[in-house]
N, C-alpha and C positions, 0 to 999 in steps of 0.2 A: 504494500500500500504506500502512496506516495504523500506519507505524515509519520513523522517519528518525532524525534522530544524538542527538536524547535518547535514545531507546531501545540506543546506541551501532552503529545499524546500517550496516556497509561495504559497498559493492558486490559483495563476494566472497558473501558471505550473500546477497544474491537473487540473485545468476545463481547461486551455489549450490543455492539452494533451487528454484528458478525451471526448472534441469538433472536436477534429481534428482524433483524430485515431477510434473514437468508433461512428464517422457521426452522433452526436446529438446534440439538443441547450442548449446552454449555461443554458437554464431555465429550464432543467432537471436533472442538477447540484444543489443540495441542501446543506446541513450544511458539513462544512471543519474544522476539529479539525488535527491539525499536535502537534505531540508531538514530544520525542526525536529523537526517531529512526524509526517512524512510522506514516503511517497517515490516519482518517478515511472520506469518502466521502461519504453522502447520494445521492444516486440516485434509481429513484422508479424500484420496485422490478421487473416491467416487460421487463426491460432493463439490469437490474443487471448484469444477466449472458453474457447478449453481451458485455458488457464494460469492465467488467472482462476478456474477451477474446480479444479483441482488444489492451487490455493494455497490456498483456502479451507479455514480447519481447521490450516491448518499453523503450527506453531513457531516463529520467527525470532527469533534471540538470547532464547529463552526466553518468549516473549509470541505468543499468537495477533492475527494480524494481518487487517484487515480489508482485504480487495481489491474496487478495483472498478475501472472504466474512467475517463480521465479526463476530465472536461466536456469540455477542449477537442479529443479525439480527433477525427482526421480533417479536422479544417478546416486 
């Protein structure tokens, strides 16, 4: 996701967001790494593309945030 802790974004905010826009449980929210400007979320690949879609458009601490999968996915 294209917001990490400049943006001031916590973990709580994407499995937030991540629960409520993409209708899944908190426990298919796996590892949260938020760097500067960016942040990466595991969730299992057969849900991937629906959360990626449902995020899309959406709000996160006040800023639409840009989603997509990351390079190194899957290896």
């Amino acid at each position: 996701m294209g917001a990490g802790r400049a943006a001031g974004v916590r973990p709580g905010d994407l499995v937030g967001a991540i629960v409520n826009e993409a209708k899944v449980s908190p426990r298919d929210v796996g590892s949260i790494q938020i760097a500067e400007r960016f942040s990466l979320v595991e969730v299992p690949e057969k849900i991937a593309e629906s959360v990626m879609r449902a995020l899309r458009g959406t709000m996160i601490r006040g800023q639409k945030v840009v989603v997509r999968r990351d390079k190194d996915a899957g290896r």
